[in-house]
C-alpha positions as CSV (number, residue, x, y, z in Angstrom):
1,X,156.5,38.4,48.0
2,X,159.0,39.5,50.5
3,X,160.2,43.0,50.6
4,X,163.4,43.6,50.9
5,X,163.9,47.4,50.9
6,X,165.8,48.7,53.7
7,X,164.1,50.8,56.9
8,X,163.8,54.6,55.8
9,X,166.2,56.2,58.2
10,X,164.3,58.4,61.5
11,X,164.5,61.8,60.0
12,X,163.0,60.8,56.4
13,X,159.8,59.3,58.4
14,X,159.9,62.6,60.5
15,X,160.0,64.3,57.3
16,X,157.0,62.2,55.7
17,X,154.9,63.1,58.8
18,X,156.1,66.4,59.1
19,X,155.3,66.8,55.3
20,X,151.7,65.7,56.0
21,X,150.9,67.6,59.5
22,X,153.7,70.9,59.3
23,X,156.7,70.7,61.3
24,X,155.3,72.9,64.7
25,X,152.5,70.7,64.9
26,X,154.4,67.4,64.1
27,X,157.2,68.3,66.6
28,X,154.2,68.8,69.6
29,X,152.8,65.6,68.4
30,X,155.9,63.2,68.6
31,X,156.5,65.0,72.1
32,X,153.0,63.7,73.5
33,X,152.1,60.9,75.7
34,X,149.0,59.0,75.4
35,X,147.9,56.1,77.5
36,X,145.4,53.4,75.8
37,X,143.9,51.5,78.2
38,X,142.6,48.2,77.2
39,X,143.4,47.2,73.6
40,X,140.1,45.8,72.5
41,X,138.2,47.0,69.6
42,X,138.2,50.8,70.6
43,X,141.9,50.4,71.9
44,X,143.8,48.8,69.1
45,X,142.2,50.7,66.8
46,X,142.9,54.4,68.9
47,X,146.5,52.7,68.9
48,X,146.8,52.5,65.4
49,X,145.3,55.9,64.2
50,X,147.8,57.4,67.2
51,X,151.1,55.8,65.7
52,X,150.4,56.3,62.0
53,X,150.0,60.4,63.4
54,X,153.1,60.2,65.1
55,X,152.5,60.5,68.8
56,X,155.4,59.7,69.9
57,X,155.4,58.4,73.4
58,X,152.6,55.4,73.4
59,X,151.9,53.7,76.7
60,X,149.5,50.0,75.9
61,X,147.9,48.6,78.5
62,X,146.0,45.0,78.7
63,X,145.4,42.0,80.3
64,X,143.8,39.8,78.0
65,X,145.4,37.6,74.8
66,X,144.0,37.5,71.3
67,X,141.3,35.4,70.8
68,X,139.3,34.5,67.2
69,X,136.8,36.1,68.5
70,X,139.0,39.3,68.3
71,X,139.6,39.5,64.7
72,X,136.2,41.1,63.7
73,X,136.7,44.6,64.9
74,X,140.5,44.8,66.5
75,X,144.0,45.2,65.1
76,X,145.1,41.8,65.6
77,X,146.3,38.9,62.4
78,X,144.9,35.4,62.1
79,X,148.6,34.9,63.3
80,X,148.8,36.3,66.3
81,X,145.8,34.7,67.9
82,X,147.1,33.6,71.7
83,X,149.3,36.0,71.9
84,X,149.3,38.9,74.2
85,X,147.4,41.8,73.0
86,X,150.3,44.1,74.4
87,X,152.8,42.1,72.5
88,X,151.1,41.6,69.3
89,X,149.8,45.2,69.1
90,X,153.6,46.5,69.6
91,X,154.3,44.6,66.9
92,X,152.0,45.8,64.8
93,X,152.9,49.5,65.7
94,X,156.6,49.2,65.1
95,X,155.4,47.6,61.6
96,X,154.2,51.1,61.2
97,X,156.7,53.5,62.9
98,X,159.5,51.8,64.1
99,X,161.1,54.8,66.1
100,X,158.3,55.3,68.2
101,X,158.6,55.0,71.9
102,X,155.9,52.4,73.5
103,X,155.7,51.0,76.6
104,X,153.9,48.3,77.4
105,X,151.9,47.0,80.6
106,X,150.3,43.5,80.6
107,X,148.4,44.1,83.2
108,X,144.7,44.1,84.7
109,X,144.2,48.2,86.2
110,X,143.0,47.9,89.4
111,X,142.1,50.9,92.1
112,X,145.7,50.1,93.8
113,X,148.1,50.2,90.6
114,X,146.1,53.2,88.6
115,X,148.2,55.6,90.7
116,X,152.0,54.4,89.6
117,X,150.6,52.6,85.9
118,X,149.5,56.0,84.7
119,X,152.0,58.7,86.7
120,X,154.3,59.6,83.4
121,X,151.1,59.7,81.3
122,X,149.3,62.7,80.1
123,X,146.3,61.9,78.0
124,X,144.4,58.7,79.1
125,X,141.9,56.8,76.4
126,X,139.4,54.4,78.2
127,X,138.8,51.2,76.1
128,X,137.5,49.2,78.5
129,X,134.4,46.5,77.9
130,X,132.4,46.4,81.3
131,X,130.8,49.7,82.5
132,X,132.3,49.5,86.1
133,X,135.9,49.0,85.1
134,X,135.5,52.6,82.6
135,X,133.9,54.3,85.9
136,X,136.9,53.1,87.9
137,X,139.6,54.1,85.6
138,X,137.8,57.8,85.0
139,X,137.0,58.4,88.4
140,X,141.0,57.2,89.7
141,X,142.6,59.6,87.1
142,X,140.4,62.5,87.5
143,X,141.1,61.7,91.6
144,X,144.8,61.2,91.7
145,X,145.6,63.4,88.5
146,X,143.3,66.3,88.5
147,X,146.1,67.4,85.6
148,X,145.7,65.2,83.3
149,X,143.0,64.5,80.6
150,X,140.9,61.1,80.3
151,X,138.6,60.9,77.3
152,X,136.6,57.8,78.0
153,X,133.7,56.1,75.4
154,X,130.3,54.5,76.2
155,X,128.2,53.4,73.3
156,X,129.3,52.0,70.0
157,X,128.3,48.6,69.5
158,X,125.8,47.4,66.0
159,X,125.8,49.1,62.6
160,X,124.3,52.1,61.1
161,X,123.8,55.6,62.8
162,X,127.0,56.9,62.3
163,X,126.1,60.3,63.0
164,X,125.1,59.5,66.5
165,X,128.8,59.2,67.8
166,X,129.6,62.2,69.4
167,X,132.1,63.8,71.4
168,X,131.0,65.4,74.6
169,X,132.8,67.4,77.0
170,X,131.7,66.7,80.3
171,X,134.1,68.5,82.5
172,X,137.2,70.5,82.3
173,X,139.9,67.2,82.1
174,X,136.7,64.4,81.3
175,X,135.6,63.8,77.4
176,X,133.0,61.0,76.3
177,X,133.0,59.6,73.3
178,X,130.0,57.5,71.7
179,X,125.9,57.5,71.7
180,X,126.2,56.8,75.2
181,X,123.5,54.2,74.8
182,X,123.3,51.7,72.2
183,X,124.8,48.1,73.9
184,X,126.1,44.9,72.3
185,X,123.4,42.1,72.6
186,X,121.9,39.7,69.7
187,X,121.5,41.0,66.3
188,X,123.8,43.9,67.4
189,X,126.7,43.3,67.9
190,X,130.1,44.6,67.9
191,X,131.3,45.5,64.7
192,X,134.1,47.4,63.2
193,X,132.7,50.3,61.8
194,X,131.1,51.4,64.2
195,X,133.6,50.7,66.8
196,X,136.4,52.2,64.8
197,X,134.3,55.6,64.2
198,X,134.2,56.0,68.5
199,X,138.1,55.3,68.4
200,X,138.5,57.8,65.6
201,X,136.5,60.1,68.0
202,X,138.7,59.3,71.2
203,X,142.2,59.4,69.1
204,X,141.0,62.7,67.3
205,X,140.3,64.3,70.4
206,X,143.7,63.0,71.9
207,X,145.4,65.2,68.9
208,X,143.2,68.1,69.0
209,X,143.8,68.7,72.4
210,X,147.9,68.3,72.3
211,X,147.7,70.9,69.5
212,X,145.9,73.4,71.2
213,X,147.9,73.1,73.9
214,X,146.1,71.3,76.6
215,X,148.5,69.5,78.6
């Protein structure tokens, strides 16, 4: 059935959210903005619980297109399968808060771009798959922005133990989210529980820290 009902206008959404979360602390999160790097699993799902809180500056940044082998544990349709994830997450977004601002980088991070992709950044979240591409991204921020906050996630993949994703502090700007050990391999997997629980982490933290005032 399609639905026909017009857009609610800016300020009612604003007043929804702000209904939900109090005006102060709605007006500091629509002021905030996050980077999610790498739109996988942990990614599109940080993406999603970020826009449906209201941050309101969101900067998405992949490489890759959707693949079936996506639709297990990430924010991605049956529909949008070849499509960038950049452009098919956006979409999926604006389905949710239309007057958000997102930018958008399709685009592999490398040591040489870090420096300009993330300058008008504030909060980073790591969602990246291979171990060496998360130590590149945490170390280049925490080199070339010593200001700015990257919360980063190792350890999320199978079922069960949901109590052993934790959030850990590791230094003054660096968070890490996860068990820090368990790996995806055969009869494990990566599944969307599980993953979704270390996003909730990494997006949680993101809002905790804008509302105490950590910028």
């Amino acid at each position: 059935m399609n639905n026909t009902s017009p857009l609610p206008s800016r300020e009612k959404l604003q007043q929804a959210l702000e209904s939900r979360h109090s005006k102060v602390l709605q007006e500091k999160l629509s002021q905030a903005k996050v980077a999610v790097a790498g739109l996988g699993g942990l990614g599109s799902n940080i993406a999603v619980f970020l826009a449906r809180t209201g941050i309101g500056n969101l900067h998405l940044i992949d490489f890759d297109q959707v693949d079936i082998t996506n639709l297990n544990r990430q924010q991605y349709s049956i529909r949008q399968i070849g499509m960038d994830k950049t452009e098919a997450l956006l979409h999926n977004l604006l389905e949710i808060n239309p007057y958000l601002s997102i930018q958008t980088h399709q685009i592999k991070v490398t040591e040489e771009n870090l420096p300009s992709l993330f300058a008008q950044d504030s909060f980073i979240c790591e969602a990246f798959d291979r171990p060496e591409e998360k130590a590149m991204l945490v170390n280049g921020i925490l080199e070339h922005f010593p200001e700015k906050t990257v919360i980063a996630a190792s350890g999320m993949a199978g079922y069960g133990k949901s109590n052993a994703i934790k959030t850990r502090k590791i230094s003054s700007r660096f968070y890490l989210c996860g068990d820090e050990t368990t790996d995806s391999s055969l009869g494990t997997g990566l599944m969307a529980p599980r993953v979704a629980l270390c996003a909730a982490h990494q997006a949680n933290l993101v809002i905790q820290l804008i509302l105490e005032g950590h910028e």
